[in-house]
C-alpha positions as CSV (number, residue, x, y, z in Angstrom):
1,X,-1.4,9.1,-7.1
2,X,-1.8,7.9,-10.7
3,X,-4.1,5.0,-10.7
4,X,-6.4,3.3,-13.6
5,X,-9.9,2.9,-13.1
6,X,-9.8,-0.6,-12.3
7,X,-10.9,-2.8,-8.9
8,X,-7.6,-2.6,-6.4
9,X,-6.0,-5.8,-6.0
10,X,-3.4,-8.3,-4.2
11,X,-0.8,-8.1,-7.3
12,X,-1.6,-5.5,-9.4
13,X,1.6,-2.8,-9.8
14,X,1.2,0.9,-10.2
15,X,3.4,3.8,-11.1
16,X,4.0,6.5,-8.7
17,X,6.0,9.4,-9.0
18,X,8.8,9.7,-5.9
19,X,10.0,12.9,-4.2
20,X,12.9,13.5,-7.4
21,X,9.8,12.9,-9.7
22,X,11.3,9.5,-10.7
23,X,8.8,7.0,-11.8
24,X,8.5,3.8,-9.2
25,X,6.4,0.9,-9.8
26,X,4.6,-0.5,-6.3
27,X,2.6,-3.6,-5.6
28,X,-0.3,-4.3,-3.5
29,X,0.9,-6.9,-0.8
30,X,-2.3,-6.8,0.8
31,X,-6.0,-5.3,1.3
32,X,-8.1,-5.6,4.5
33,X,-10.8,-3.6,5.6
34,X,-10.9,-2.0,9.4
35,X,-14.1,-0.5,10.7
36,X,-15.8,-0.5,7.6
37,X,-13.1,1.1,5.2
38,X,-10.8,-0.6,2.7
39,X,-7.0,-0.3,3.1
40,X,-4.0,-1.7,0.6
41,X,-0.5,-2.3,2.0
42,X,1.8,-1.5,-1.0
43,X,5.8,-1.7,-0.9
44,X,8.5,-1.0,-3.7
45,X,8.5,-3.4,-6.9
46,X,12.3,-2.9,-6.2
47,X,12.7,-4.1,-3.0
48,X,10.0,-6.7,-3.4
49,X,12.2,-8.7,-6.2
50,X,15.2,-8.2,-4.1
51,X,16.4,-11.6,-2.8
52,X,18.0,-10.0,0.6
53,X,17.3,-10.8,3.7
54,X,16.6,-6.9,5.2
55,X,12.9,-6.1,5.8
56,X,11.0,-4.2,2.8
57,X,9.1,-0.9,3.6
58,X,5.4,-1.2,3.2
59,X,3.0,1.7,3.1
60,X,-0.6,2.0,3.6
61,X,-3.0,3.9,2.0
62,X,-6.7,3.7,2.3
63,X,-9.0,2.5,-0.4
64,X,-11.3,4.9,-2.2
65,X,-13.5,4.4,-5.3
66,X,-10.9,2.4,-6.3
67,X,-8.2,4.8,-5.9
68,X,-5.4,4.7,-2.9
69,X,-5.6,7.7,-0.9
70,X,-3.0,8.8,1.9
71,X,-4.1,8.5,5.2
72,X,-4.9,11.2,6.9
73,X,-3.7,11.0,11.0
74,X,-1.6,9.3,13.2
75,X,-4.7,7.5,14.9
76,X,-6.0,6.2,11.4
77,X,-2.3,5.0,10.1
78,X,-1.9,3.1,13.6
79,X,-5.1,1.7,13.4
80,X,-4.7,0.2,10.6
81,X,-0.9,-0.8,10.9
82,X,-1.8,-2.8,14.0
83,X,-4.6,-4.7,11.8
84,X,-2.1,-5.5,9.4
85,X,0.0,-6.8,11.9
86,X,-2.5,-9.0,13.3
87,X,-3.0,-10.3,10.1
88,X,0.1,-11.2,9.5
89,X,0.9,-13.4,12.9
């Protein structure tokens, strides 16, 4: 994932490239750290400007050296989904 050297934060937009290697921008909604590790929920630039009422898809990715990294398992994308969620309530 193409990234800039800079400190992750709430706000900031990146470029990613998307399975037809089109360019799409993403935000960081939110960063929280579980069990000692830093995690960004990002969604779609796109869908975040959109003013309808359907629910945006938000991806997590964890935090590292101030780069977003895919998680790895099913156990560590759950964790942290539920923490998110918690947040969020």
């Amino acid at each position: 994932m193409e990234q800039n050297q800079e400190k992750i934060e709430v706000g900031q937009i990146f470029t990613v490239l998307d399975e037809n290697d089109q360019e799409q921008e993403m935000e960081v909604l939110g960063l929280l750290t579980v069990e000692e590790t830093d995690y960004a929920a990002v969604g779609f630039v796109e869908d975040i400007q959109s003013e309808s009422d359907e629910d945006i898809d938000v991806f997590f990715f964890r935090v590292d050296d101030e780069e977003l990294s895919f998680i790895d398992t099913d156990e560590e994308f759950e964790k942290v989904s539920s923490a998110f969620s918690e947040v969020e309530q």
